[in-house]
C-alpha positions in Angstrom: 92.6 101.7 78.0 95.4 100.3 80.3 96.2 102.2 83.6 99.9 103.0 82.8 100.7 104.8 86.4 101.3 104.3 89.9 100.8 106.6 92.6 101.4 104.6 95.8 105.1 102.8 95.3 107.4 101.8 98.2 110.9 101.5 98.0 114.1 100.3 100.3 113.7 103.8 101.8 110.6 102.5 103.9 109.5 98.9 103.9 109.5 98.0 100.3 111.2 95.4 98.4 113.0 97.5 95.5 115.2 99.9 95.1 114.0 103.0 93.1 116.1 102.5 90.2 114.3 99.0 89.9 110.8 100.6 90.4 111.4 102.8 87.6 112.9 100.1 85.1 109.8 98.2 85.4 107.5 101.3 85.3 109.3 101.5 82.1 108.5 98.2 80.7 105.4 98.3 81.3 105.0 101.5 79.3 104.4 103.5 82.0 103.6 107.8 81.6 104.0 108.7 84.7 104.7 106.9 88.6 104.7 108.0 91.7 107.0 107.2 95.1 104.9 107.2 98.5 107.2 106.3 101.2 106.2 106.4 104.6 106.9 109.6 106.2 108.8 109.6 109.7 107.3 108.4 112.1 108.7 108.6 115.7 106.9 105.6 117.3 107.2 102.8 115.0 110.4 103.6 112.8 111.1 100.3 111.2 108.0 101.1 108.5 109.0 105.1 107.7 111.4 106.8 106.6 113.7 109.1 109.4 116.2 111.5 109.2 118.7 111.3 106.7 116.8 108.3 104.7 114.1 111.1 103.8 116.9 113.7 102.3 118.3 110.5 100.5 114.9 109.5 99.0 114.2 113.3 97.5 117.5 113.2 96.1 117.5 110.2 94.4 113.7 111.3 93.1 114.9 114.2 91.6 118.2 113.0 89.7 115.3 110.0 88.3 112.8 113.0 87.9 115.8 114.7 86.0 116.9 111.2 84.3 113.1 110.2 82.7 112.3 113.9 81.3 110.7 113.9 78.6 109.6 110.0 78.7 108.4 109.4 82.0 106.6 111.6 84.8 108.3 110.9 88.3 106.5 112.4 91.4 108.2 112.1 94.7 105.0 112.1 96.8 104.8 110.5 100.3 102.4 108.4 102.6 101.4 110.4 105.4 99.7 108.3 108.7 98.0 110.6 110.9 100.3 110.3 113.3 103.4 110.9 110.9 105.9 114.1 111.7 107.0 115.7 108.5 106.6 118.8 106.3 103.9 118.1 103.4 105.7 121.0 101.1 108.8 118.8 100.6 106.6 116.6 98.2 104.4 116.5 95.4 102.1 115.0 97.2 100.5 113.1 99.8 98.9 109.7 100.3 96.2 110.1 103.7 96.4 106.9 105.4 95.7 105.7 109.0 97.3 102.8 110.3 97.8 102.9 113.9 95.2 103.4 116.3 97.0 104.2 120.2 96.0 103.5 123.6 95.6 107.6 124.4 94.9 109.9 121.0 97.6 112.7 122.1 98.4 113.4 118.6 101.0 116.1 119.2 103.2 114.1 122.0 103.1 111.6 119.3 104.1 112.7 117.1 106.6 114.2 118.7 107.9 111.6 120.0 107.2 112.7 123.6 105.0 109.3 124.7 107.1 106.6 124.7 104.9 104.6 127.2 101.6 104.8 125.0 101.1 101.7 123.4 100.0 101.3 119.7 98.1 98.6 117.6 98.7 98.2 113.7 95.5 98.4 111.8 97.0 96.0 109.0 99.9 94.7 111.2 100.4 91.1 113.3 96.9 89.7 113.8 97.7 88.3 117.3 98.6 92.0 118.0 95.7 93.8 116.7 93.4 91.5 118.4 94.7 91.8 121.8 94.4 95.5 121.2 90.2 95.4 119.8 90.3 93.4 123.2 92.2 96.6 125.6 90.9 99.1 123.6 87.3 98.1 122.5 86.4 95.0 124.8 86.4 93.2 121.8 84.2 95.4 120.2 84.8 94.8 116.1 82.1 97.9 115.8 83.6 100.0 118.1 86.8 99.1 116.4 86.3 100.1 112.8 84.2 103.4 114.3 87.3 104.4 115.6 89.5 103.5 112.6 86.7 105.8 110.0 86.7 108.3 112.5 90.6 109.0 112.8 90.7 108.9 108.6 88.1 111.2 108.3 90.1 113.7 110.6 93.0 112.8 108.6 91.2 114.1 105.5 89.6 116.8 107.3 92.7 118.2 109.2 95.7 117.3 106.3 94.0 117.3 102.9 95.4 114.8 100.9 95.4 114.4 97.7 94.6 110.8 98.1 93.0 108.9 100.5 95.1 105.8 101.3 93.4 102.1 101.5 89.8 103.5 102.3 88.2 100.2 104.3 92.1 98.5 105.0 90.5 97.6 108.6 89.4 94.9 106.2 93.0 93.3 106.3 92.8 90.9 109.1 89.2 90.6 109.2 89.5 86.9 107.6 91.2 85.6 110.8 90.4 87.7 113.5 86.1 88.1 112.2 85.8 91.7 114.0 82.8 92.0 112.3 80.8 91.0 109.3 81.7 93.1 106.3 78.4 93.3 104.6 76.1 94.1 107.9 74.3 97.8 108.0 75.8 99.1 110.9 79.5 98.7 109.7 78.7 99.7 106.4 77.0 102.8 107.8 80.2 103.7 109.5 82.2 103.2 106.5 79.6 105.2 104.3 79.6 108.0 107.1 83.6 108.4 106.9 83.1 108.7 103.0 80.3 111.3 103.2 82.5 113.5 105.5 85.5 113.2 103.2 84.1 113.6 99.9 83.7 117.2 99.9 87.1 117.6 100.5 88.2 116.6 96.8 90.9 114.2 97.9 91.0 111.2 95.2 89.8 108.1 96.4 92.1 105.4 96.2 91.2 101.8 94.9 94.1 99.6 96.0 95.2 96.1 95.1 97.6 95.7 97.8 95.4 93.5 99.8 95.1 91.2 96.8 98.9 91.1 95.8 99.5 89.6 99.7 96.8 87.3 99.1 94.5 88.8 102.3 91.8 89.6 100.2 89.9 88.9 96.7 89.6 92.2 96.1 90.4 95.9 96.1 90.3 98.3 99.2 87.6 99.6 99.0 85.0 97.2 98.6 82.1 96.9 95.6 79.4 99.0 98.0 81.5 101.8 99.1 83.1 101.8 96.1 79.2 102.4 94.7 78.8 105.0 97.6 81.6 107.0 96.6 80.5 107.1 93.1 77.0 108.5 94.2 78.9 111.4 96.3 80.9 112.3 93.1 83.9 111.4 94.4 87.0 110.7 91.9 89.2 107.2 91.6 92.8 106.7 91.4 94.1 103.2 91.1 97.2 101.5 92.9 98.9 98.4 93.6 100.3 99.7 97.0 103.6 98.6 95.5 106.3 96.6 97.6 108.2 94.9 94.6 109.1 96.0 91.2 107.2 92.7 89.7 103.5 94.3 91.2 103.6 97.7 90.2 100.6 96.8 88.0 99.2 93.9 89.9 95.3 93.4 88.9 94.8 96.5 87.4 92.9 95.5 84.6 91.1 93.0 86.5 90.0 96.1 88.4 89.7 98.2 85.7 86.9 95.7 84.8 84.7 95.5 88.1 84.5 99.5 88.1 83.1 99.2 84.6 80.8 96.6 85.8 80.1 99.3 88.5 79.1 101.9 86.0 82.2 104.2 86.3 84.1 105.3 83.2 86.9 106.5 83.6 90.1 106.8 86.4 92.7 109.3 87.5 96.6 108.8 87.2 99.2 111.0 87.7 99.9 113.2 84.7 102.5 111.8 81.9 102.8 115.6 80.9 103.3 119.1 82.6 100.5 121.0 83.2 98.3 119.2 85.9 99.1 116.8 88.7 96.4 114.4 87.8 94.5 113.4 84.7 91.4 111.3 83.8 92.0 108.5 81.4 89.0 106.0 80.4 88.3 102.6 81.4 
């Protein structure tokens, strides 16, 4: 069965490539039931990649005339991508992606979000790799390990603290691996820190996202996250939901039946997607 929904969809509102009314034409061609905005909630520190002020009231608006608009022939949920740093109000959407990507010099979580440290410097997990390195240098001594252990610890507070629905690009400290070689992806110890993370979050029923977004930039060959955690997760009971991490109207569906394929191959049998009918915000269809 094709995957015929999108939960994780960015827009002109944040940093994507499409307007909403595009999005929801090519949801619509595609045969979509259902798909879901996610745009970055505000963030005071690094505004060019969230939504702020204004822009956020804009973006509900415009999701509930489309909500309005697609009745009866397609399910749009305005939902949102919450960092753990993000400053917003989780009750103004449908719901929430959990996703870390910023780790800072000093974790004051409050002033930052805030707004109220200016002068505390912050490194993008999946941002400029010259960048992030020079941070795993400052911050870790060019510690890769100590690097991703801080990266699983911060998403598993996320989960623990905010309770997302769905957890956001599980292993996305993956990204720039490639290039900058913080460590070596199959090796015990970072897996165990990985595994850990997954094992704290799991009981917190959040679904866990498998997410092609790496794959439609051309950083990886393959989803977040990757074949062993994936297994992981399916030993832990947890529950899949399948994204493109959408940027352009033209990827909304980019690999999933490619993906649909490996977690067969991995013994799963079915995924989540947002519902195409009232009644339930999520629904299981078969692989």
């Amino acid at each position: 069965m094709k995957i015929l929904s999108n939960p994780h969809t960015h827009s002109l509102y944040c940093d994507g490539k499409s307007t909403i009314a595009e999005m929801a034409d090519s949801a619509r061609s595609l045969g979509f039931v259902s798909l879901g905005f996610s745009g970055h909630g505000h963030q005071n520190f690094d505004v060019r990649f969230s939504m702020f002020g204004e822009n956020t009231v804009r973006y509900l608006a415009e999701l509930r005339a489309l909500k309005a608009e697609c009745a009866g022939r397609m399910r749009i949920y305005a939902g949102v991508e919450r960092d753990y740093y993000a400053e917003l109000n989780p009750a103004d959407y449908d719901y929430s992606i959990g996703s870390v990507h910023y780790l800072f010099e000093r974790d004051e979580p409050e002033a930052i979000r805030s707004g109220e440290c200016a002068d505390n410097p912050f490194y993008a997990v999946d941002g400029n790799t010259e960048r992030l390195c020079e941070g795993v240098k400052k911050l870790f001594h060019g510690d890769g390990l100590a690097f991703a252990a801080a990266y699983y610890e911060l998403l598993a507070r996320h989960v623990e603290e905010n309770h997302p629905e769905i957890i956001g690009h599980f292993d996305i400290v993956r990204k720039n691996n490639p290039v900058c070689h913080f460590f070596d992806e199959r090796d015990k110890a970072y897996l165990r820190l990985a595994k850990d993370a997954l094992e704290r979050v799991a009981p917190r029923g959040a679904l866990l996202e498998v997410n092609t977004g790496g794959m439609v930039r051309g950083y990886l060959p393959d989803p977040y996250p990757q074949r062993e955690l994936l297994m992981h997760a399916k030993a832990l009971g947890m529950e899949l939901i399948v994204s493109s991490d959408c940027h352009m109207a033209g990827k909304l569906d980019f690999a999933f039946e490619d993906t649909a394929r490996m977690l067969t191959e991995l013994g799963f049998d079915h995924v989540n997607i947002l519902s195409g009918t009232p009644g339930a915000m999520f629904e299981k269809v078969a692989l």
